[in-house]
N, C-alpha and C positions, 0 to 999 in steps of 0.2 A: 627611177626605174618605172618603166609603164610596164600594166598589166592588164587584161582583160577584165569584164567583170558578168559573168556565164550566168546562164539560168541552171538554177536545180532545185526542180519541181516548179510548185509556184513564188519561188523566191528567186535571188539571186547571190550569187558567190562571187570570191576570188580565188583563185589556185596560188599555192606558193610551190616555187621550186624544192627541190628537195637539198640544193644547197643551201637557200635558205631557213628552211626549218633547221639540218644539222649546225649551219652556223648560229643560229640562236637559239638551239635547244630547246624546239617545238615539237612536243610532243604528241599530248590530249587534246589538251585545252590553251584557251591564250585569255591575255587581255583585253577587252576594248575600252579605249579610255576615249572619249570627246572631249576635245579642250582649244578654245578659240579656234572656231574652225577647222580644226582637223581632229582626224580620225585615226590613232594612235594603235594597232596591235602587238601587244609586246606578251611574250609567252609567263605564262600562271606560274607564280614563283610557288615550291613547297618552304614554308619559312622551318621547319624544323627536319628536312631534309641530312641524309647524313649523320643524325644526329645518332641512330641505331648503331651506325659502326665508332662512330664517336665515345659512346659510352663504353663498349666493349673494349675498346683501346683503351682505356681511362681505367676499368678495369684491369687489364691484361698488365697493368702499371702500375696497379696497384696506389693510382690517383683519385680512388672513388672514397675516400676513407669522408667519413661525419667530420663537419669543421664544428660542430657545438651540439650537445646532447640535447633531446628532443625530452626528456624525464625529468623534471626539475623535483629536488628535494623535497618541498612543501606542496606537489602536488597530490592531487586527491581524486583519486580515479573511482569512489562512490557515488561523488556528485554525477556522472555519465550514465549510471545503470539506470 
């Protein structure tokens, strides 16, 4: 794919189409990666994305339950004060 490469201001850009942004789910922001000679854009991953509706499911499933107790016996909650 060729593409133009335009001035804006005193720099210079490129445009992407807008079928390419929604086919890669470009949104804000992207990546730029240089690596042996080329110039890589790939769109800013959120790594924890999802993750709000994810828990809420988990709840609502009642999958959120403790797998090991966070209070052990022999602990000693003075030493913190």
């Amino acid at each position: 794919m060729e593409i133009s490469v335009i001035p804006i201001g005193n720099s210079k850009g490129i445009r992407l189409s807008k079928t390419l942004l929604e086919k890669y789910n470009i949104i804000d922001t992207v990546e730029l990666v240089l690596e042996k000679g080329y110039i890589i854009i790939r769109p800013k991953k959120a790594p924890r994305k999802g993750w709000e509706k994810a828990f809420k499911n988990m709840h609502a499933n009642g999958d959120d339950k403790q797998l090991m107790v966070d209070i052990f016996d022999d602990e000693n909650f003075e030493e913190w004060s």
